[in-house]
C-alpha positions as CSV (number, residue, x, y, z in Angstrom):
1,X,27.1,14.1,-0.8
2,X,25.9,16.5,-2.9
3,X,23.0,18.0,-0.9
4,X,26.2,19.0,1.8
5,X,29.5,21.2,1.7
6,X,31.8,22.5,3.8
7,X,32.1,19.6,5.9
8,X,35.6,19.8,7.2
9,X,35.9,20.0,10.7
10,X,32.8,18.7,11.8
11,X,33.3,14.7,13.0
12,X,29.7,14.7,14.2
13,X,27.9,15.5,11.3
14,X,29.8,14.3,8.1
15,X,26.9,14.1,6.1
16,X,22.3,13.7,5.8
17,X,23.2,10.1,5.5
18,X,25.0,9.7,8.9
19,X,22.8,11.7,11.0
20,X,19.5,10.4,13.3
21,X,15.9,11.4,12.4
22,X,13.6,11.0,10.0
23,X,13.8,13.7,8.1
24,X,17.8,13.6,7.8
25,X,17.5,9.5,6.1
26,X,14.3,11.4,3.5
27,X,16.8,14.0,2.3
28,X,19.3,11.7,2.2
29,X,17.0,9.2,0.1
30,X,16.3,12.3,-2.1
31,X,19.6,13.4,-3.0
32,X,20.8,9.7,-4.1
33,X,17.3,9.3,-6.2
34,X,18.6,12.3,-8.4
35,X,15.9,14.5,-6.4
36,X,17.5,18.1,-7.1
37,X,18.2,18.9,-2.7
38,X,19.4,22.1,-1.8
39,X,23.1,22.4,-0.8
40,X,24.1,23.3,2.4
41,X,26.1,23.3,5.4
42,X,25.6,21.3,8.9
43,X,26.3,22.5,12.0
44,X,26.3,21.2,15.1
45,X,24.2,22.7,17.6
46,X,26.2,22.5,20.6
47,X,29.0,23.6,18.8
48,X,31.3,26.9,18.9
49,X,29.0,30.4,17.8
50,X,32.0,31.0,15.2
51,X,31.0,27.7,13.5
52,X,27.6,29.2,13.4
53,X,28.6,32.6,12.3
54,X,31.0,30.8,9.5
55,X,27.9,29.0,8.6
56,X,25.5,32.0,8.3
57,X,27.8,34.2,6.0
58,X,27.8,32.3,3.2
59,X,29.2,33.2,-0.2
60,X,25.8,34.6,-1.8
61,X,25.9,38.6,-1.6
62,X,22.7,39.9,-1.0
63,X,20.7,36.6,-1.0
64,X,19.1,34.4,1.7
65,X,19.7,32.2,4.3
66,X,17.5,29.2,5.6
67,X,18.3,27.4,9.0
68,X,16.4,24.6,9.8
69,X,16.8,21.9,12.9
70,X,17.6,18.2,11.9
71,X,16.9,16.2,15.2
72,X,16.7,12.5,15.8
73,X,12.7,13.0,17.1
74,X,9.8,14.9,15.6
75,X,9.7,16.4,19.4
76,X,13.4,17.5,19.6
77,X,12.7,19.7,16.3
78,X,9.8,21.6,17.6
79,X,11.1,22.3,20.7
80,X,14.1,23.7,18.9
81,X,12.6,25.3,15.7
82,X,11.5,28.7,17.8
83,X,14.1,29.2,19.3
84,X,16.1,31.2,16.6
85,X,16.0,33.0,13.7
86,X,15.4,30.7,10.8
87,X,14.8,33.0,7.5
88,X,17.0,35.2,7.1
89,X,17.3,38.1,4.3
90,X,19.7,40.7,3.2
91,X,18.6,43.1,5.9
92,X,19.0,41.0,8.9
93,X,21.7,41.0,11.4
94,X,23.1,37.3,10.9
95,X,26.0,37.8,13.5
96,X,23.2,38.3,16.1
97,X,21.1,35.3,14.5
98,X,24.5,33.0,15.1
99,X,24.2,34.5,18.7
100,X,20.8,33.3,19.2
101,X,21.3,30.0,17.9
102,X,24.4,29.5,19.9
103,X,22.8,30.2,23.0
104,X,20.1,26.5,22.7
105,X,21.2,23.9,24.0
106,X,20.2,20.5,22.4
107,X,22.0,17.6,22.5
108,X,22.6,15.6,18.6
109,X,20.8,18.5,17.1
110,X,22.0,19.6,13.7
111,X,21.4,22.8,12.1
112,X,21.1,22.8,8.5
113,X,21.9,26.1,6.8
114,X,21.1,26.8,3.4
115,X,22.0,29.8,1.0
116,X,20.5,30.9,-2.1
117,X,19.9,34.0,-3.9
118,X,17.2,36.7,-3.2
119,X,14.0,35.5,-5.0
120,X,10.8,33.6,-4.6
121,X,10.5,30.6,-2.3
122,X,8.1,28.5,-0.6
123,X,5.8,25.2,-0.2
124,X,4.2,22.7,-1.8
125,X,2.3,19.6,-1.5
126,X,1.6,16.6,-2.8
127,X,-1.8,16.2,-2.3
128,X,-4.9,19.1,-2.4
129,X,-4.4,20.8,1.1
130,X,-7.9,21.7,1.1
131,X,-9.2,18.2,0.2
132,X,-6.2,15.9,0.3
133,X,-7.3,14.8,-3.8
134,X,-3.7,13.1,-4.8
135,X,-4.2,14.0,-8.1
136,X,-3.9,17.8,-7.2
137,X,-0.2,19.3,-6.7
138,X,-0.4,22.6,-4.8
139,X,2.9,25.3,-4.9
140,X,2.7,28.6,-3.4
141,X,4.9,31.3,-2.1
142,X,5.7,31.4,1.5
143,X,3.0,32.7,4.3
144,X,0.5,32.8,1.0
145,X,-1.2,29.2,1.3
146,X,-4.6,31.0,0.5
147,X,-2.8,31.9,-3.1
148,X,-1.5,28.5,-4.0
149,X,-1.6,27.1,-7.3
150,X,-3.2,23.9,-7.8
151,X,-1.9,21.7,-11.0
152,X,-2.8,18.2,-12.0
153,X,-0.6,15.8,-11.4
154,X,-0.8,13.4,-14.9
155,X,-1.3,16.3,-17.3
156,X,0.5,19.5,-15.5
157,X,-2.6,21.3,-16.3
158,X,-3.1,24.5,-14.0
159,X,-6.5,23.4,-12.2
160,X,-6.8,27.3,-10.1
161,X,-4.0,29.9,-10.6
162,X,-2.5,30.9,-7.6
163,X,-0.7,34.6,-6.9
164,X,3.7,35.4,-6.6
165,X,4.5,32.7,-8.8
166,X,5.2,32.5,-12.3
167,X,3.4,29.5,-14.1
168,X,6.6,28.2,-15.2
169,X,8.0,28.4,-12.0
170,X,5.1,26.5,-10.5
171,X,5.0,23.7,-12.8
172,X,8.5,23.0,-11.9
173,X,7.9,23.1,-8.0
174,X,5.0,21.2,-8.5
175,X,6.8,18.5,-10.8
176,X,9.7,18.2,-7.9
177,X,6.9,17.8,-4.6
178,X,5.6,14.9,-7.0
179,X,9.1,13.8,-7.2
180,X,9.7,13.9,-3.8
181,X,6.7,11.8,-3.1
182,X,7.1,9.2,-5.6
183,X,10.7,8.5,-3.8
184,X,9.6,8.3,-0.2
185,X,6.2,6.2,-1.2
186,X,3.4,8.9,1.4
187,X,2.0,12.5,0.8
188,X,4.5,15.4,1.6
189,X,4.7,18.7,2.4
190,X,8.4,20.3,1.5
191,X,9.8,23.6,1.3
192,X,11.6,25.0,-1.9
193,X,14.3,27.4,-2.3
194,X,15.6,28.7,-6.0
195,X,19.4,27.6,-6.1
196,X,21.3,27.6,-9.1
197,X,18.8,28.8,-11.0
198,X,16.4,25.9,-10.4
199,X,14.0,24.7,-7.7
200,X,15.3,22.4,-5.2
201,X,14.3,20.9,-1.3
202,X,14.7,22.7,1.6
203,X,12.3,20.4,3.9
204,X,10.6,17.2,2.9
205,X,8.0,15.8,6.0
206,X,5.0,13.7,5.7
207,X,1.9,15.7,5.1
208,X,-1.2,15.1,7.7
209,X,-3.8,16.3,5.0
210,X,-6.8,13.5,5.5
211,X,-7.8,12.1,2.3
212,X,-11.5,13.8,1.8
213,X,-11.6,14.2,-1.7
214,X,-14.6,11.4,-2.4
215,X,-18.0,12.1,-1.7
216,X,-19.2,9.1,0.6
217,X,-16.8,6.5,2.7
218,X,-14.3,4.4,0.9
219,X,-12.1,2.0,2.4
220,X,-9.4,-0.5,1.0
221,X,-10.2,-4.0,0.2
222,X,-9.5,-6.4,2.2
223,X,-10.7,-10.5,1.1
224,X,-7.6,-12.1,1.2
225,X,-4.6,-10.0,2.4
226,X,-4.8,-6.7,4.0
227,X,-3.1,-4.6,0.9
228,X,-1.7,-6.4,-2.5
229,X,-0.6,-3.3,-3.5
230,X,-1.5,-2.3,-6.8
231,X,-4.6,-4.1,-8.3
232,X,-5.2,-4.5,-12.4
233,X,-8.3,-2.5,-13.8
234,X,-10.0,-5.9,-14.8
235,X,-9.7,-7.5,-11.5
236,X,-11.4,-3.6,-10.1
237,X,-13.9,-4.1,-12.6
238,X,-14.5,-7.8,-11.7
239,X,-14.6,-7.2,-7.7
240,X,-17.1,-4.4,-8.4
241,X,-19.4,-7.0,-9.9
242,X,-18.9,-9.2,-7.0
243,X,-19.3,-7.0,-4.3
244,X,-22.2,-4.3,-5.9
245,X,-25.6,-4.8,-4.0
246,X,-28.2,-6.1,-6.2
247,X,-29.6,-3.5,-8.5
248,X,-27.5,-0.7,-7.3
249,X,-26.1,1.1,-10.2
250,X,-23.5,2.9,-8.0
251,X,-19.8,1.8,-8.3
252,X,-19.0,-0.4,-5.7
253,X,-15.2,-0.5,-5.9
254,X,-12.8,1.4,-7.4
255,X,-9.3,2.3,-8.2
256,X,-7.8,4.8,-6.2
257,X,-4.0,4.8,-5.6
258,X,-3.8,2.2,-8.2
259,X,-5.7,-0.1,-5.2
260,X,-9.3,-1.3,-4.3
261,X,-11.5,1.1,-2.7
262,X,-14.7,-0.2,-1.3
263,X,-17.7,2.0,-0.7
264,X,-18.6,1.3,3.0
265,X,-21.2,2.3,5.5
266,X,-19.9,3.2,8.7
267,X,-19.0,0.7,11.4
268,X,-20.8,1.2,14.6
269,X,-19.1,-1.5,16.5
270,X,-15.3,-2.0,16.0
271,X,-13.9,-5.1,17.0
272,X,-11.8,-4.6,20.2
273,X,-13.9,-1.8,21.9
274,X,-16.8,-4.7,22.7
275,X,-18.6,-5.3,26.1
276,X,-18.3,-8.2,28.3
277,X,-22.2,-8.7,28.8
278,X,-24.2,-10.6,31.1
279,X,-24.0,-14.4,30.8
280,X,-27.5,-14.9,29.3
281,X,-27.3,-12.4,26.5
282,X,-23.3,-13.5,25.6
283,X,-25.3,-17.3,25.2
284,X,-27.6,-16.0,23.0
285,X,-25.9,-14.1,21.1
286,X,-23.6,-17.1,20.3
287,X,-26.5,-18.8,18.9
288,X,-28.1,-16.1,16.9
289,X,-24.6,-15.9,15.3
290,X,-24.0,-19.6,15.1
291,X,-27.0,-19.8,12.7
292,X,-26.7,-17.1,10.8
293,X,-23.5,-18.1,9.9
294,X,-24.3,-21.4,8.9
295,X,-25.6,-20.7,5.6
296,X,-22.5,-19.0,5.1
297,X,-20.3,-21.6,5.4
298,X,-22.6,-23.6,3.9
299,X,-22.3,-21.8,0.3
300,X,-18.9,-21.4,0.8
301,X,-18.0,-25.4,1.0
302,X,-20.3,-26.0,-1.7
303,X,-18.3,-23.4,-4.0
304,X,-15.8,-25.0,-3.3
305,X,-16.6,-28.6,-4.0
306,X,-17.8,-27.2,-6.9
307,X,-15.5,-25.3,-8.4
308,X,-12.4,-28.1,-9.6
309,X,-15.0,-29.6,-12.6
310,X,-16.2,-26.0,-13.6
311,X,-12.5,-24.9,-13.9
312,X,-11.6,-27.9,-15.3
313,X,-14.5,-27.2,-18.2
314,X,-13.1,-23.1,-18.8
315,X,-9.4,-25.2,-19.7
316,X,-11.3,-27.9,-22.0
317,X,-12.4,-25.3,-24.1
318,X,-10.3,-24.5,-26.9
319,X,-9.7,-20.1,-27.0
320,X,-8.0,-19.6,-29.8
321,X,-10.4,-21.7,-32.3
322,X,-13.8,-19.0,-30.5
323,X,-15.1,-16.2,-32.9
324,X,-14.9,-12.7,-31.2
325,X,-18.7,-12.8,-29.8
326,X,-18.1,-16.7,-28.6
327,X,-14.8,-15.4,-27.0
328,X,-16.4,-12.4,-25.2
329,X,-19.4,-14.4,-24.0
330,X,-16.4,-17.0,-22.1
331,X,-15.3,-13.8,-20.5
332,X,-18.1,-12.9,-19.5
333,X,-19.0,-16.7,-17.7
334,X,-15.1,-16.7,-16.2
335,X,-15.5,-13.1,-14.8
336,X,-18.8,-14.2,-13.0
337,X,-16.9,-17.2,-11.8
338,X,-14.4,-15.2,-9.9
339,X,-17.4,-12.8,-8.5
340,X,-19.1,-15.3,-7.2
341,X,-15.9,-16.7,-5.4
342,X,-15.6,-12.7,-4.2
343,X,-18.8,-13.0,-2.9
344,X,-18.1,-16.0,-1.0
345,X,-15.0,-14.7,0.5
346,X,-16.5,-11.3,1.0
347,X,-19.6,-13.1,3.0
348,X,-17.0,-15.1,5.2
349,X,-15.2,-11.9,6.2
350,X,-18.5,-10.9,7.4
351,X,-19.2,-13.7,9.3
352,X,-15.8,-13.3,10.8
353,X,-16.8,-10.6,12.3
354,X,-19.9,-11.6,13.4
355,X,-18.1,-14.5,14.9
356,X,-15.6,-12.4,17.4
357,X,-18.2,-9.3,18.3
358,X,-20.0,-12.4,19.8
359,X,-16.6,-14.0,21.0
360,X,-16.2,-10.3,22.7
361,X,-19.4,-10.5,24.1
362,X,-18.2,-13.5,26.0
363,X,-15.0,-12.8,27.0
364,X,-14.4,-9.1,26.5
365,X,-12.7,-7.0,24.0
366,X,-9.3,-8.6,22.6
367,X,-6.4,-7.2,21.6
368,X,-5.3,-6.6,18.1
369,X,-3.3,-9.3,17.4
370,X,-5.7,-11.9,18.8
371,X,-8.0,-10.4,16.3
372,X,-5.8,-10.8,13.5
373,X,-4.8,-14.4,13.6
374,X,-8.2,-15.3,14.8
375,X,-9.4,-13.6,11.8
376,X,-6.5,-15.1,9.1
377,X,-7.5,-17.2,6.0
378,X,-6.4,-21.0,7.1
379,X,-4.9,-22.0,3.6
380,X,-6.2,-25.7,2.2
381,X,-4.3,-28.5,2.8
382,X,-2.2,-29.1,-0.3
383,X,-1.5,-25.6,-0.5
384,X,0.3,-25.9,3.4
385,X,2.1,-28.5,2.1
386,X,3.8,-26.9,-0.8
387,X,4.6,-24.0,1.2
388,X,6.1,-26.2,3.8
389,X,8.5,-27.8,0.7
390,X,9.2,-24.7,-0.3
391,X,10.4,-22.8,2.9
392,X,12.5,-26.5,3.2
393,X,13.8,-26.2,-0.3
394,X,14.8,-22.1,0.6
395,X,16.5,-23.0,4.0
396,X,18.6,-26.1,2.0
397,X,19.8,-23.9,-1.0
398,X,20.9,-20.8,1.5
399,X,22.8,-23.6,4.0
400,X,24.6,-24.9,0.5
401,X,25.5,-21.6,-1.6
402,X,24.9,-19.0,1.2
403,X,22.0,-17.8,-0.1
404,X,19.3,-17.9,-2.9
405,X,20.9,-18.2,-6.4
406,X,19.4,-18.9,-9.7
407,X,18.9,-21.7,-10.9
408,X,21.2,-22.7,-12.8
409,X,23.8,-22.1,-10.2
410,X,22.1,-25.0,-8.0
411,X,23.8,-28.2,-7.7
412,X,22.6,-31.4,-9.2
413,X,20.3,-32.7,-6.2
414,X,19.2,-29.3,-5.6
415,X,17.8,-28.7,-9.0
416,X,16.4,-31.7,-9.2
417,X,14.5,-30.9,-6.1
418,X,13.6,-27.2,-7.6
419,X,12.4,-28.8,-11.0
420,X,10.4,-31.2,-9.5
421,X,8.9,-28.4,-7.0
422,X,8.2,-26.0,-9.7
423,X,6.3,-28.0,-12.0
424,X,4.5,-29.1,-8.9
425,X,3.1,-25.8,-9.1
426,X,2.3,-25.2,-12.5
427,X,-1.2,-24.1,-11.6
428,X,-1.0,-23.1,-7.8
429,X,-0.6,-19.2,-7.8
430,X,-0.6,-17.2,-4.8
431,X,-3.9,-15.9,-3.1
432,X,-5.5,-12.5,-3.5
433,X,-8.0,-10.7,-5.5
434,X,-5.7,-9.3,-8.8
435,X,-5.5,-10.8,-12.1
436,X,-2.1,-9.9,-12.5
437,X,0.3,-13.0,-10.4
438,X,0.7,-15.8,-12.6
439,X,1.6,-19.5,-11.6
440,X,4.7,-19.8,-9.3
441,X,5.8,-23.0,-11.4
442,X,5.6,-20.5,-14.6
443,X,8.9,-20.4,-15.2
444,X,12.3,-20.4,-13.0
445,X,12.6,-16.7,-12.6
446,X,9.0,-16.7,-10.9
447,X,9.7,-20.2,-8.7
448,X,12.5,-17.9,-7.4
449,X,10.8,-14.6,-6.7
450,X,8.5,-17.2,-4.6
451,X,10.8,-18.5,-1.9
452,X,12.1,-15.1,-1.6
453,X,8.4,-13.7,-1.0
454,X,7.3,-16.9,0.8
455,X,5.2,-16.5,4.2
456,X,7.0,-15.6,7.3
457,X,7.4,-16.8,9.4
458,X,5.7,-19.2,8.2
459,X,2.1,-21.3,7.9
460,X,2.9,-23.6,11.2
461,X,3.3,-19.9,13.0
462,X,0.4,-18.5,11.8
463,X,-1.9,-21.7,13.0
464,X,-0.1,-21.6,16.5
465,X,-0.6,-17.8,16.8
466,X,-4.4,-18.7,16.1
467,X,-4.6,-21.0,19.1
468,X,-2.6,-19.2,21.6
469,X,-4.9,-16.0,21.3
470,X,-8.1,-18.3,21.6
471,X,-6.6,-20.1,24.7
472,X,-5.8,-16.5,26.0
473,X,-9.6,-15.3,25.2
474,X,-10.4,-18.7,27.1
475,X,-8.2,-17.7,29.9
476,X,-9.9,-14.6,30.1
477,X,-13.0,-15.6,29.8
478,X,-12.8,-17.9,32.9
479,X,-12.4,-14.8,35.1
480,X,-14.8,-14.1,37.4
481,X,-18.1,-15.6,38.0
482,X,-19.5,-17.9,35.3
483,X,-16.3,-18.6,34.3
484,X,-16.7,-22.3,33.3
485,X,-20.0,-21.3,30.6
486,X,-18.4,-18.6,28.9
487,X,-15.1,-20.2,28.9
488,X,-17.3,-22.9,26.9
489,X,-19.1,-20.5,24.9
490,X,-15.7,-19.5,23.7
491,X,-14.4,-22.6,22.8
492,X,-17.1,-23.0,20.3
493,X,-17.2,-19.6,19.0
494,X,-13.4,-20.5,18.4
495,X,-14.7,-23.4,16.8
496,X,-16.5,-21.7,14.8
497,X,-14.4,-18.7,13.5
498,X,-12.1,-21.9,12.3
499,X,-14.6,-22.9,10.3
500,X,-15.0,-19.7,8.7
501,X,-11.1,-19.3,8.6
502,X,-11.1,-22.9,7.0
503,X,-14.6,-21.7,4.7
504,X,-12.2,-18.3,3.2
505,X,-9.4,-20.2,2.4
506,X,-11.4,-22.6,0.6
507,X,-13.1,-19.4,-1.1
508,X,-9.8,-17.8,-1.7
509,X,-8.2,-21.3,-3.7
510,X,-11.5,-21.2,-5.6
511,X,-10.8,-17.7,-6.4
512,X,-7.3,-18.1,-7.1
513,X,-8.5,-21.1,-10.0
514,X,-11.0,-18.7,-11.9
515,X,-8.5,-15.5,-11.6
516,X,-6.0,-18.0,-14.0
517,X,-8.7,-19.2,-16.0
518,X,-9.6,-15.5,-16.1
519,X,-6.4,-14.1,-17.5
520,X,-6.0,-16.5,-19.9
521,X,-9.3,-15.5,-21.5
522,X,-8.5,-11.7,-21.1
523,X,-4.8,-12.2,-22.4
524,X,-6.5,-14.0,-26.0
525,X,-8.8,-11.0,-26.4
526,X,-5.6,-9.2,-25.7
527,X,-3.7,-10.8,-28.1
528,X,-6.2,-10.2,-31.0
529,X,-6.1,-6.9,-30.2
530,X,-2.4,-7.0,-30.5
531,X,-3.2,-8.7,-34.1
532,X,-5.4,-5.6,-34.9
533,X,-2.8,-3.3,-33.6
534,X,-5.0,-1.1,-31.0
535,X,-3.4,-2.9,-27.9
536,X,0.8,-3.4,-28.0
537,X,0.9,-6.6,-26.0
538,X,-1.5,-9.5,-24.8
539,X,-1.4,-8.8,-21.2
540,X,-2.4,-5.1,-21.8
541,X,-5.6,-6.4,-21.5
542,X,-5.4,-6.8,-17.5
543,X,-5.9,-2.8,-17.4
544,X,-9.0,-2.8,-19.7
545,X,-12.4,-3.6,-18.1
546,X,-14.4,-6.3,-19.4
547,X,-16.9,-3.7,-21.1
548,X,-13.8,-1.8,-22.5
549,X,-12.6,-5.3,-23.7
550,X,-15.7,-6.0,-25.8
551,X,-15.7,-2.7,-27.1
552,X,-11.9,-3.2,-28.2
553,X,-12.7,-6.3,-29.8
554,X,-16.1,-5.2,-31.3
555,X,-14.6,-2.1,-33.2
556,X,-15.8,0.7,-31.0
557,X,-13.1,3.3,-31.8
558,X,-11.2,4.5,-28.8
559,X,-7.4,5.1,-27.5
560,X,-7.3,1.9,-25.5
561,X,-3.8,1.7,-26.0
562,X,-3.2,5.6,-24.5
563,X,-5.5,3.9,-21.3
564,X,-3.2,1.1,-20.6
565,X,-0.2,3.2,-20.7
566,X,-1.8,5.8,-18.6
567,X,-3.1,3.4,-16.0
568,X,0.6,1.2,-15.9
569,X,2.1,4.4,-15.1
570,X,-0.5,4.5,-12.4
571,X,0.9,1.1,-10.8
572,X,4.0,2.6,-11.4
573,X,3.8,5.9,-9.6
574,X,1.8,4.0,-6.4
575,X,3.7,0.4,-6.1
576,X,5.9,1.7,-3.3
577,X,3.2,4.7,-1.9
578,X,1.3,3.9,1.0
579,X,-1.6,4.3,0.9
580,X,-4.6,5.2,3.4
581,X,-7.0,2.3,4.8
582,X,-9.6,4.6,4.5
583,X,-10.3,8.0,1.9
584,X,-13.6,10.0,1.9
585,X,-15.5,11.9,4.2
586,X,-16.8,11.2,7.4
């Protein structure tokens, strides 16, 4: 590896790669991502104090020395870290800092010693320290955090000069802590060190900085799974229609990580910290809940009654033959078409809770997981039984060619099966609130990518985790006197969150039907667009919002294309970053 020499000798700690901890498998990631990682030299610290000593005089004259502790635990390297010298200049006594080091004792501890020449080193991290903005890179010199410079991360623009650095310098640190990040997908804090001329990573750790940078509280979305991962700018701009109060003119939702971020009020009650109460108020609180949910479910099921013959009237009409202004105004009606089946989902997530702060009320706070699969979508009835083909079809093609191959590799019975599967699914796509999936039966390539992303473990698991934690909340709430009425009073509130669970996945298909019939609409504005050279290909329009779309087609001049690139990058640079549930203050 080339983050590691002088390795002979030392069976216990061949390489970053082979030894325990956290911090070891990032540098490791680093070096093989092309991540410039300082070279050095492990040591074992149990080992003899000559390994150490070899260690410490390395082959820079008049240069500097870093030791740092790799340990398997974040609570073996603090304890160690104090316990010697761990910067060391030209001045110091490094025989005597060998000593010191010599005398710890900590078992599978690895010192990592690091030589460069005399000259400026430091910190950086990939977030605003002061605010956690991930859009600000801060670098400074080390023991000067008050003197940092502060850079923007898409243009490399110098936000606030900082102090001991030059600005060159800076960028360059401030280019490889973005680096750094981008590789091991969370916010980091790392050390630098100048070696061979350039900057490169001492220390790489996840930084603790809370994401504070918005004004108000701002948490991710949350309708239909818990994180898609990145979400197109139309389906942002569609989700803030959907879930913006009436008449506000505030944004609702926006796009922050590349993900939807919902404005939110704080939560006074959080599910799982509830109160057993008295049996009288747990009664009628079921029933005050029971009927305001009703109208709930009520819209919900007639959305989705609804929604086959409007969705079937969006593909009767024929795109391509629309004028520009007829074209937009078909956006327009498709865009409020998936709102509204926002809305519906987001009012059934509300009633879900609703639902089990009552079902706590009876039985007493649950745990987590009885909250979750209490609380998932139950999918529609066609759309079980195509994932119940599928996982079949998966399980026969692994048992016959050892695992998934393409399709033209299948043998004859098999690809019939596939064929007959995928065109199936020509218009079933998979649930969630982007824009961006298309229909699993688009093409084989896609069919594939499906059965290797299909639910686990499965539908049939999810259902039977959903009734073992409501017989559990029945078994709990039968303790104790009274036992028999709220054991009853949680049956139907069961009852009832099925509905609701039934109600969202109903919601969610509806949604899923008007996202298509939204994409196609979006993609022939895009392809125009294309035609008039301001967009370079149809499905650019996905990261345009519908007022930036009209104004595209309209002839409002602006770099639309620059946008789209800008904002693919975006998805680009947070696919694999994880991001916060919640940003903002408070």
């Amino acid at each position: 590896m080339a983050a590691v020499e002088g390795m002979s000798g030392l069976a216990r700690a061949r390489s970053l790669a082979t030894l325990a901890g956290e911090e070891a498998r990032d540098l490791a990631r680093l070096d093989a991502a092309g991540v410039p990682v300082a070279r050095g030299r492990l040591v074992p610290l149990d080992g003899a104090a000559e390994e150490l000593e070899a260690a410490l005089a390395g082959p820079v004259v008049g240069g500097r020395a870093w030791v740092r502790a790799l340990a398997p635990s974040l609570a073996e390297r603090r304890a160690v870290e104090p316990r010697g010298p761990s910067d060391l200049g030209p001045s110091d006594d490094w025989v005597a800092a060998a000593a010191a080091w010599s005398t710890v004792q900590a078992r599978d501890v690895v010192l990592r010693v690091v030589h460069a020449e005399e000259g400026p080193w430091g910190c950086a991290s990939s977030v605003d320290p002061r605010r956690g903005d991930p859009d600000v890179l801060a670098v400074w010199q080390a023991d000067s955090p008050d003197a940092a410079w502060r850079i923007d991360r898409r243009s490399t623009r110098v936000e606030v000069p900082g102090e001991g650095l030059g600005v060159v310098l800076a960028e360059r640190v401030a280019d490889l802590v973005d680096r750094v990040q981008l590789v091991l997908g969370l916010p980091v804090a790392i050390e630098w060190v100048v070696q061979d001329g350039r900057p490169k990573v001492l220390t790489a750790r996840p930084s603790n900085v809370e994401p504070g940078f918005l004004e108000g509280r701002w948490r991710r979305v949350a309708l239909v799974a818990a994180d898609e991962g990145t979400v197109a700018p139309l389906a942002i701009d569609t989700l803030d229609r959907a879930l913006r109060e009436v008449g506000a003119e505030d944004v609702a939702v926006r796009r922050i990580y590349a993900r939807p971020y919902r404005w939110r009020e704080p939560v006074v009650v959080r599910l799982g910290e509830g109160t057993r109460l008295d049996l009288a108020r747990a009664a009628s609180d079921a029933g005050r809940v029971t009927l305001k949910v009703a109208p709930t479910l009520r819209d919900a099921l007639a959305f989705e009654r609804a929604f086959p013959e409007r969705a079937a009237g969006h593909g009767a009409r024929a795109l391509a033959a629309m004028g520009d202004e007829a074209l937009l105004a078909e956006l327009a009606e498709r865009q409020r078409f998936v709102a509204e089946g926002l809305a519906h989902l987001d009012a059934c997530r509300s009633a879900t809770r609703l639902a089990l702060g009552a079902l706590e009320g009876a039985a007493g706070p649950l745990r987590r997981e009885q909250h979750a699969a209490l609380a998932a979508v139950r999918h529609v009835r066609p759309r079980r039984r195509f994932h119940a083909k599928l996982a079949k079809l998966a399980k026969d093609i692994e048992d016959t060619h050892g695992g998934l191959v393409s399709a033209s590799e299948l043998s004859a019975p098999l690809r019939r099966r596939f064929d007959e599967l995928r065109a199936s699914a020509a218009t079933l796509r998979p649930l969630g609130v982007d824009v961006a999936p298309v229909p699993y039966g688009r093409d084989d390539e896609t069919f594939l990518q499906a059965m290797r992303t299909r639910p686990r473990p499965g539908l049939r698991a999810r259902e039977r985790a959903r009734q073992e934690a409501l017989d559990r909340a029945v078994e709990q709430a039968g303790r104790g006197l009274g036992g028999r009425a709220r054991a009853a009073l949680v049956r139907g509130l069961g009852a009832l969150s099925m509905q609701i669970a039934r109600a969202k996945g109903g919601a969610a298909e509806g949604v899923a039907t008007a996202l298509l019939a939204l994409r196609e609409v979006a993609c022939e504005v895009g392809a125009r667009l294309v035609r008039a050279a301001v967009l370079d290909e149809p499905e650019d329009a996905l990261y345009l919002s519908a007022r930036e779309l009209e104004e595209a087609l309209l002839g409002e001049p602006g770099a639309y294309a620059a946008r789209v690139r800008l904002r693919r990058e975006d998805d680009l640079r947070w696919a694999a970053f994880v991001a916060p549930r919640r940003v903002g203050r408070g």
